[in-house]
N, C-alpha and C positions, 0 to 999 in steps of 0.2 A: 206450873208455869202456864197450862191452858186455860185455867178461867183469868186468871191474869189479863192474857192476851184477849181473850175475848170481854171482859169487863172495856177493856180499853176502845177493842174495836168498832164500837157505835159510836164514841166522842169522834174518832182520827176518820170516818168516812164522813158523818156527817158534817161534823166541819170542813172538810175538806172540799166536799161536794155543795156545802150548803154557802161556801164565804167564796169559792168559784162561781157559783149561779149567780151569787148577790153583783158581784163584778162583773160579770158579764153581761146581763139584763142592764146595766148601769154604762156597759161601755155602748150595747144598743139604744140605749138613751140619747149619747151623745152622736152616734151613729144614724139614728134615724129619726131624732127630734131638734137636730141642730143642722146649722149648714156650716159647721168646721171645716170638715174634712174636704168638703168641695172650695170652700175658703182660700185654704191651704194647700189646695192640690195634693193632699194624701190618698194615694190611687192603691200601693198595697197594705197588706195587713200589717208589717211591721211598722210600716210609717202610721198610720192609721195607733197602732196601741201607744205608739211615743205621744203623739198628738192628746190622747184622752189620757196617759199620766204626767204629761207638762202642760197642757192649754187648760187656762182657769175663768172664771166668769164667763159662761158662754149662756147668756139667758138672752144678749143683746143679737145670737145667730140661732135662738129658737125658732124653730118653725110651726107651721098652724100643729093646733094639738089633733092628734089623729083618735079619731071615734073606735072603737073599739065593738059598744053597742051604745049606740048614739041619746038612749034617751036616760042613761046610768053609768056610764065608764068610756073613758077616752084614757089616753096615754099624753104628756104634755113633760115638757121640760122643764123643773123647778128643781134652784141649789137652793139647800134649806142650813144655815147657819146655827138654827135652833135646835133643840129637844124637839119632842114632840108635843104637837097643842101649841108652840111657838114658843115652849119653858125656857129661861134664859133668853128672850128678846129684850131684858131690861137690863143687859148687861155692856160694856162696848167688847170691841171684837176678843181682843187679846186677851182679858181673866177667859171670858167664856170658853173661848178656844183648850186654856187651861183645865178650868174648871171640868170640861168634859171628857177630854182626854186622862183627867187623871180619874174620874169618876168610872170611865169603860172599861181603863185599865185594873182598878181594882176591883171592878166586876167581875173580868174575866180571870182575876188570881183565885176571886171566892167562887166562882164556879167548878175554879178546879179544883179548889182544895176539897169541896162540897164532894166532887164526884170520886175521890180518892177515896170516900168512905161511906162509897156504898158498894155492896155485893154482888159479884158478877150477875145473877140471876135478879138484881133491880131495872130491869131491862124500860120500864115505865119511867124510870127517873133518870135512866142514862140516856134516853131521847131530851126527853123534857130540857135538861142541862147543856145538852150537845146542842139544840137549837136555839138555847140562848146564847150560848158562845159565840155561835156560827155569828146571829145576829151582831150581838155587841162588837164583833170581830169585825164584819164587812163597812158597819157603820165607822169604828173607827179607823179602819184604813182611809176612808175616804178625808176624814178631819184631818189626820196625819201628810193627808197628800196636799189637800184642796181647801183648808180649813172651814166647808160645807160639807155637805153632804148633798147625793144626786139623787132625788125624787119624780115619778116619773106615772106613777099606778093615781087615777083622779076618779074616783067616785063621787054622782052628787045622784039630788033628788029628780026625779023624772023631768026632764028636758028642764033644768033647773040647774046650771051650773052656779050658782050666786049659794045654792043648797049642798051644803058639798061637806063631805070627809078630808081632814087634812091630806094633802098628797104624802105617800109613803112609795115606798122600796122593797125589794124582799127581804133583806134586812131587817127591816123592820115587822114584817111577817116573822119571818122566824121568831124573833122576841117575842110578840104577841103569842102567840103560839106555844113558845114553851115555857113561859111563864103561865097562861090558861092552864096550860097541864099540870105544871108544879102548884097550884091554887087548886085543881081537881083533885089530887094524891099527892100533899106534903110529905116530908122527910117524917120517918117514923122517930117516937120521940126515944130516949135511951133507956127508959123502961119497955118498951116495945121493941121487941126484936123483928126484923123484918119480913120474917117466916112467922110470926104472928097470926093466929087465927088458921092456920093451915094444920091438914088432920097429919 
């Protein structure tokens, strides 16, 4: 039962830690890159969380984007409908909405099925998979709520905002991130056992 338990225990912390931060850094978005809350006179925290899972389009109570280090990264409030790169902008709202929700969702079934059959001591591929989930998971919470998604992380080129990186989320970190890793150290092939190479 112990490596069991522990095979599992990197997906259930890091997901659980990783699609918590992704929504919370998301409701500080709405918190401190909008003027909702003061809008609406939401003074405590309970009102305050109903507000950022029932108040939708709030791009039009954005406020100035706040500098972070002013000549590379600022923080700014942007709901992004699309993929990423703007993939699906040639769609209208309803298939897309569709089309992604059912695309995360089956992401997150083959991640898991993925991570079922690997061996407690894959500990390099049981991150890699746990922070895709987390990812895939945080993003589509938010399509599920808000049919966008909440971007808020804005890099550009030196005092050069016109230069810029698409705006992302943690969410969207996480994926990058654990897909980089699973592209570093793929799944071994089934000629390859995964003690492979070990004296």
């Amino acid at each position: 039962m112990k490596p069991v338990v522990s095979k599992w225990l990197p997906l259930a912390t890091i997901f659980v830690v990783g699609v918590g931060l992704d929504q919370w850094t998301k409701y500080l978005a709405v918190a401190r890159l909008t003027d909702l809350f003061r809008r609406i006179g939401a003074d405590t925290l309970g009102e305050r969380l109903r507000a950022f899972v029932s108040y939708r389009h709030l791009e039009s109570l954005s406020t100035e984007p706040y500098p972070v280090f002013r000549p590379l990264w600022r923080m700014l409030y942007v709901e992004n409908p699309n993929a990423a790169f703007g993939l699906g902008n040639f769609l209208s709202d309803g298939p897309r909405l569709g089309i992604f929700v059912v695309a995360a969702s089956a992401a997150a079934v083959a991640v898991v099925y993925y991570y079922r059959k690997l061996d407690a001591g894959q500990r390099f591929l049981q991150v890699a998979l746990s922070l895709v989930l987390a990812g895939d998971v945080g993003n589509l919470i938010d399509r599920a709520l808000r049919r966008y998604v909440i971007d808020f992380v804005d890099w550009h080129w030196w005092n050069r905002p016109d230069l810029r990186w698409p705006t992302f989320n943690v969410a969207d970190s996480m994926l990058v991130v654990g897909v980089a890793l699973l592209l570093l150290k793929p799944f071994p092939s089934k000629a390859e056992p995964p003690d492979a190479g070990k004296p």
